[in-house]
C-alpha positions as CSV (number, residue, x, y, z in Angstrom):
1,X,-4.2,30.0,6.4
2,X,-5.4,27.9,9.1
3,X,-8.0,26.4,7.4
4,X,-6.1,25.8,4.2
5,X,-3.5,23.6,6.8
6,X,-6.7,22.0,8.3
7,X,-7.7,20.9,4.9
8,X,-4.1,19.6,4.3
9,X,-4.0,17.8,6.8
10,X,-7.6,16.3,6.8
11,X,-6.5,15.2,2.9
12,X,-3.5,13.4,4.3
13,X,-4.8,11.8,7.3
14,X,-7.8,10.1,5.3
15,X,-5.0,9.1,2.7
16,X,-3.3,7.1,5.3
17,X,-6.5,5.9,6.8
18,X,-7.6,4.4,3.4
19,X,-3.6,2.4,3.1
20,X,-3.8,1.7,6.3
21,X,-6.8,0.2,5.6
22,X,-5.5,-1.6,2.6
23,X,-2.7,-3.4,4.6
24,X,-5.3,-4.7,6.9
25,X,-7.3,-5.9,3.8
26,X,-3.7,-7.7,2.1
27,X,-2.2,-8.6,5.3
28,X,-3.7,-11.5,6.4
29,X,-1.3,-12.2,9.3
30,X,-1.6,-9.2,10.9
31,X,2.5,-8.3,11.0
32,X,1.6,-4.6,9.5
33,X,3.5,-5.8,6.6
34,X,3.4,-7.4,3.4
35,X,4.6,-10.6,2.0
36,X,4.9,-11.8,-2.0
37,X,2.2,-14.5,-1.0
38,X,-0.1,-11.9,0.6
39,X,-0.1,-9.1,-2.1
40,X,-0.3,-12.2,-4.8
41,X,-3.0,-13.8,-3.2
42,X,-5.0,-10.4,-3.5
43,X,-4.3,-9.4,-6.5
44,X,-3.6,-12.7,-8.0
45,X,-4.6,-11.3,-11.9
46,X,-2.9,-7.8,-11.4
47,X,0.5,-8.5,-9.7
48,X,3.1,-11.1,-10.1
49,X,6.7,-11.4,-8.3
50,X,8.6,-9.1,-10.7
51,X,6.1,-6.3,-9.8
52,X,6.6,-6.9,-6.0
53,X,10.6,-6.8,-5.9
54,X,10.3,-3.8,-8.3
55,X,7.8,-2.8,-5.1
56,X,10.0,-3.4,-2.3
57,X,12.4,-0.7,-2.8
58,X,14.7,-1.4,0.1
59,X,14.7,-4.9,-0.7
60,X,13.7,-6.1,2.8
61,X,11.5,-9.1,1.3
62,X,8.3,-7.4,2.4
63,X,5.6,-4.3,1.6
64,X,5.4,-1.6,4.1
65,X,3.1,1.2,4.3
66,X,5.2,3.8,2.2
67,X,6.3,1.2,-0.4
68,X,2.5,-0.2,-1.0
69,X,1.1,3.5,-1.1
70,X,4.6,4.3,-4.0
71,X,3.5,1.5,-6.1
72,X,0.2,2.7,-5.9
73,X,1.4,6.0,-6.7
74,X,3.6,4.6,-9.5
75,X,0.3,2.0,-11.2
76,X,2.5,-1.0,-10.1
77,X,-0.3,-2.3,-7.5
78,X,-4.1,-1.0,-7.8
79,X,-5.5,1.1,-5.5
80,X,-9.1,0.9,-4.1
81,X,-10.5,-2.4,-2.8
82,X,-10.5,-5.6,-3.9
């Protein structure tokens, strides 16, 4: 059992390592969140406005971690690098 929770937890720590990662990559001014002009800028072919507010589920005006790694989840925003 403990090894099947060490293996759980490795899974979601790397996860959130790789989206943290991501952010970095997209946000270019550091804030640790993401702006329509940042995620268009990197991924100017894949994503246009409509996709970002349908993104930016509490309607805040910006991507945070959870809502970048749901529209990953959901094939609204790639994952991987760019």
């Amino acid at each position: 059992m403990k090894i099947a929770n060490f293996a759980i937890a490795a899974v979601l720590t790397i996860g959130s390592v790789a989206i943290a990662q991501d952010v970095k990559v997209v946000d270019t001014d550091a804030d640790g969140l993401i702006s329509v002009e940042e995620l268009l800028a990197a991924y100017e072919d894949e994503v246009n406005e409509d996709i970002f507010t349908a993104s930016d589920t509490n309607a805040d005006g910006v991507l945070d971690k959870a809502e970048l790694a749901s529209a990953r989840e959901d094939g609204l925003i790639p994952s991987g690098e760019m």
